[in-house]
N, C-alpha and C positions, 0 to 999 in steps of 0.2 A: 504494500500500500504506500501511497506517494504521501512525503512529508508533507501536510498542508500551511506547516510555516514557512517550508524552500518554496513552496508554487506561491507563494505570495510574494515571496522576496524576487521572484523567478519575473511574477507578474511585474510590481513596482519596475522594475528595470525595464526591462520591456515596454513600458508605461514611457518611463524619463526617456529613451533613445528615440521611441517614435514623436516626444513633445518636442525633440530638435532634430526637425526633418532636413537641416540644412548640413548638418554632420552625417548624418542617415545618408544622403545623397551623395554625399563627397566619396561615404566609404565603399558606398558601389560603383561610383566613376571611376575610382580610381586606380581599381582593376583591371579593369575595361581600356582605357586609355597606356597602361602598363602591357598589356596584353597587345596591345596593339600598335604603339612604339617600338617594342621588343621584339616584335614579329617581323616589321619590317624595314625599321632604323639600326635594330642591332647586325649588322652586315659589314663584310668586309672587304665583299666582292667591285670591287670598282671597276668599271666601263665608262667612255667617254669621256676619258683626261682630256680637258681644254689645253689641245697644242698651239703654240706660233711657228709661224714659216719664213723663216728668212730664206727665200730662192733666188741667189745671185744668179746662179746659170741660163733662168728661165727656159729650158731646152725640154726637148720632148724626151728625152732620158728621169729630168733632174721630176718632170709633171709625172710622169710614171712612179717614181719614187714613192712624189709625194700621194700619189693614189692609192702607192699599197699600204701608208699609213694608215690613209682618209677608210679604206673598205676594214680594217678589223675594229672591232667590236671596243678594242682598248682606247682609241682617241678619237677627237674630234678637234679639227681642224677650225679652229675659232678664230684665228688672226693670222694675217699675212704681213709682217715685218718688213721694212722698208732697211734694217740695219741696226747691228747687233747693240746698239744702243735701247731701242726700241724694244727688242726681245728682253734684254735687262727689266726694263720699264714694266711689262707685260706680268714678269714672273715676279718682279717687288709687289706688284700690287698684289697678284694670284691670280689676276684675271686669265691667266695662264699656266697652266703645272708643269711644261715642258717644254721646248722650244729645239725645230728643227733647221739644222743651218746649214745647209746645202752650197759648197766653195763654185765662183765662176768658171773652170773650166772641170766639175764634173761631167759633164757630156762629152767631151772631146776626152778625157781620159779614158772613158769608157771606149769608146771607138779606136784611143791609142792599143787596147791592151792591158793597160796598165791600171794601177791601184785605185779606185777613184774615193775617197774618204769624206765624211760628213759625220758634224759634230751633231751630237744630243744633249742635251743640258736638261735635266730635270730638277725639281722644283724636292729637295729634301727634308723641307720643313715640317711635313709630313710624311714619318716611315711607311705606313699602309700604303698611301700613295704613290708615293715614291718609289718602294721595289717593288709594284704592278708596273707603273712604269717602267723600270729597270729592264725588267723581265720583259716586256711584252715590245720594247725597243729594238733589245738583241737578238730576240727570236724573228721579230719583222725583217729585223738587217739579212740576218741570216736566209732565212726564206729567198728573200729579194735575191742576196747574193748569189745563190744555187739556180733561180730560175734564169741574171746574168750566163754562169757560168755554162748551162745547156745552153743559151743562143751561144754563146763562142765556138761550142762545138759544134753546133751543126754548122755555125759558117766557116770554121777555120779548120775544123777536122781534130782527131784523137790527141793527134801529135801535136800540135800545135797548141792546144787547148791544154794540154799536161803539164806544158810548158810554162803556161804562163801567171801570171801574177791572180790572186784571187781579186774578184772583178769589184768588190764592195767592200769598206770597212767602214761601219759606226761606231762611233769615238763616242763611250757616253763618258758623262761629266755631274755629279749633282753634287747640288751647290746649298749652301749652307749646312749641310750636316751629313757631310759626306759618308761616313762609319752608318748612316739611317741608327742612331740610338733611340732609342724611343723616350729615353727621361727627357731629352732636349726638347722631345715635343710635348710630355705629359705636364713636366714640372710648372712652365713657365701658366699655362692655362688654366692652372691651381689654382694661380691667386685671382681669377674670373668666379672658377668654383663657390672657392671660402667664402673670397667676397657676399656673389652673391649668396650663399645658405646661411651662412654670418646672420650677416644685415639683415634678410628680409625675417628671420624668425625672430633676431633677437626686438629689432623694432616694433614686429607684429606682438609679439608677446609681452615688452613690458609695458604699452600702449593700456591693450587691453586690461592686466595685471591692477593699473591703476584703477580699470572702471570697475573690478570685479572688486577691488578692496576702499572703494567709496572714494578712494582718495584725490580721485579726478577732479571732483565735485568741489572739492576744497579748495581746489588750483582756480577753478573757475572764478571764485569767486573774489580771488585776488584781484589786486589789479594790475597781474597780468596780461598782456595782450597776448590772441589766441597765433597768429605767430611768433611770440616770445617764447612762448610754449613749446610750438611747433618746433625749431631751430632748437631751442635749450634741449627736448628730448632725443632730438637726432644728434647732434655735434659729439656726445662722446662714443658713437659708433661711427662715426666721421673719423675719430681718432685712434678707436678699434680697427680698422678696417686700414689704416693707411698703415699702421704699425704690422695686421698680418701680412698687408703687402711686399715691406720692407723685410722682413722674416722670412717668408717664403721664398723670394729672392735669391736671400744671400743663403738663406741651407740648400737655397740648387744649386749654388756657384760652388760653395766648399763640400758639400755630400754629394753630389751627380757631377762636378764639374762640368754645369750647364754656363756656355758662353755668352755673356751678357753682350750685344755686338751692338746696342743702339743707346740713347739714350734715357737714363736713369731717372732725373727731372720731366722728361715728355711724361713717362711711364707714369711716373706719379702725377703728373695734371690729370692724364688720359682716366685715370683710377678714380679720380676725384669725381670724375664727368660722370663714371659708368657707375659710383656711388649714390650718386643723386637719383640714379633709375632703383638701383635695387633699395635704399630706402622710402623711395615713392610708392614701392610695390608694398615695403612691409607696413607703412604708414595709412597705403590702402586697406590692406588684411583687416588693421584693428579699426578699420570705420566699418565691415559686414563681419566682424568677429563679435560675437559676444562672452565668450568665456578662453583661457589661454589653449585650453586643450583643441576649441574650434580651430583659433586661429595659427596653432603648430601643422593641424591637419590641413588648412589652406595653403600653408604656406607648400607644404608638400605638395599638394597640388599643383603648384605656380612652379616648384623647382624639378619636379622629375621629368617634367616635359621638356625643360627648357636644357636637362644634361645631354638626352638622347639627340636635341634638336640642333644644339648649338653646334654639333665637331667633336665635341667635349675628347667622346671614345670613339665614335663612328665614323668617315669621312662621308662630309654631305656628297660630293658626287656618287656612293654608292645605296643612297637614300631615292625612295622614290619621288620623280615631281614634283608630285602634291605635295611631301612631306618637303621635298626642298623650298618650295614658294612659304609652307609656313615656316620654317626657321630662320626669315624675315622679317617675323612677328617677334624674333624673339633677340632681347639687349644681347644679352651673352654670347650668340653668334658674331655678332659685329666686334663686343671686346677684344673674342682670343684671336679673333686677326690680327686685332691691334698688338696685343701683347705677343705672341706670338711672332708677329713684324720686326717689333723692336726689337727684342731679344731674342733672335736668332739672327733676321734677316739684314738688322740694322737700319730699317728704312726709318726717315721720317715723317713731317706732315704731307709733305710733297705725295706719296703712294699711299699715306692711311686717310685723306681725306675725306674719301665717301661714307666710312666708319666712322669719322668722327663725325660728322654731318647727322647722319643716321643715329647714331648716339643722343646725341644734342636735342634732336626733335624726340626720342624715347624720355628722355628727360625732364625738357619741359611739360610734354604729353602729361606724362604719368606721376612728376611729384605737384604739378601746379593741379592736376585733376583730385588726387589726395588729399591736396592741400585745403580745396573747394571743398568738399566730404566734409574731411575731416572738421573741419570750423563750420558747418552746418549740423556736426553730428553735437558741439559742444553747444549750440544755443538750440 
């Protein structure tokens, strides 16, 4: 026979979960939404590496080439390079993952006989990346080279063809992190992570904390202004937040021996920006949060989407469309380029400026829209 005091304590519970249907909700989404990031964000399969083409020869050898790039499944041919300046240009931003450089007289070498060689330069900042590229570079070269070396023979005969030079060589090259380590790319996008899991929980929670322990009500009625407030409760995660920066940092430079190649004051503005987003989020949380435990679960909500979506672990080219269009939606995609830029690739505003742009408008969006809430939620 059933304890008729457990089914009552069984009921009350039951009772209080369904009287906060806005938790209730979350804990069913949020399977769901996990289920289905993990299904098809968690991937590692990359196709369609954005290549550039620098084609001095312009010849119908050098277009051939570049066709057997353009037909496998590994790349896509996104930009046509006018000069190795430009490919540079291309791969600082990312707009590019790889970049082919085809010398002016590879056609006429090929008809000499002789070696005809072509650099590959791939984009290392990313290891997953990067040695699909790698991979799928040397094996095209290769291919190419062997269907070369049958046309020699049927035109020049067994002898001849034994003879001579192998008719292709691609010279690959990746750049910035040549070895492909993976700390180099994991470390530096840490402090996006902390950042934002940091900030948006601790903001969201002790926001709320204050309403659940009356003591909001007290502040109010100071005389206080409600952005005095605002600023005075964000400013020491302001200073949490700049401090794990710097922390996380320098234990990659001395535990991974990650190469800091850009600058260190950008880093820290750039943090600052991307700060103002993830406390505008947590600052959001506690204006549709009513108790800390709702708003630790929203906050989870806002961050597990945004690790699978951002690059974090997955590379977005092997993410589907749909999923790539929304990780536009989302700040921390734009950060670890940023930081990622800096500290590996060394770029500065010059190649991060559509991130910071992008940034800038998440920023004002989302702390000035908190900000409205929130001072609506206090009167």
């Amino acid at each position: 026979m059933l304890n008729p005091r457990l089914l009552s304590v069984v009921r009350k519970e039951f009772i209080q979960i369904v009287r906060d249907p806005r938790t209730l909700a979350l804990t069913f989404a949020m399977p769901i939404i996990q289920l289905f990031l993990l299904g098809f964000a968690a991937t590692s399969d990359v196709r369609q590496v954005p290549l550039a083409v620098w084609d001095q020869d312009r010849s119908a050898a050098s277009r051939s080439l570049v066709d057997a790039y353009r037909a496998a499944d590994y790349f896509q041919v996104a930009y046509e390079a006018d000069n190795e300046a430009q490919v540079r240009r291309l791969v600082d931003r990312g707009d590019a993952r790889a970049g082919l450089v085809i010398p002016p007289d590879y056609g006429r070498r090929l008809l000499d006989g002789q070696t005809a060689t072509v650099a590959f330069v791939i984009d290392g900042s990313d290891p997953t990346v990067a040695g699909t590229a790698l991979a799928a570079a040397t094996l095209i070269g290769q291919a190419k080279g062997a269907q070369l070396s049958l046309e020699r023979l049927a035109r020049r005969g067994a002898a001849v063809a034994g003879m001579a030079r192998p008719p292709l060589e691609v010279r690959t090259r990746v750049w910035f992190n040549p070895d492909l380590v993976s700390a180099y790319y994991m470390v530096p996008a840490l402090i996006g992570l902390i950042l934002q899991f940091l900030t948006v929980i601790l903001t969201a929670t002790a926001i709320v904390r204050e309403r659940e322990r009356g003591t909001i009500e007290q502040l109010i009625v100071t005389p206080i202004r409600s952005w005095e407030l605002v600023v005075g409760k964000l400013t020491p995660y302001v200073v949490i937040g700049f401090m794990d920066t710097v922390l996380i940092l320098f234990a990659g430079m001395l535990i991974f021996g990650v190469p800091v190649n850009g600058s260190i004051p950008l880093l820290l503005v750039l943090s600052g920006l991307f700060l103002v987003t993830t406390l505008g989020l947590g600052l959001f949380i506690s204006t549709i949060a009513s108790t800390q435990q709702e708003a630790m679960i929203t906050a989870l909500f806002f961050n597990l989407p945004a690790i699978f979506l951002s690059g974090f672990f997955f590379p977005l080219a092997a993410m589907p469309t749909i999923l790539q269009w929304l990780s536009y939606l989302i700040p921390l995609r734009w950060f670890l380029i940023i930081v990622r830029g800096i500290v590996l690739k060394g770029v500065g505003m010059e190649a991060l400026w559509p991130q910071v742009a992008a940034l800038a408008v998440f920023a004002v969006l989302i702390m000035g829209g908190a900000a409205l809430r929130f001072h609506k939620r206090l009167d």
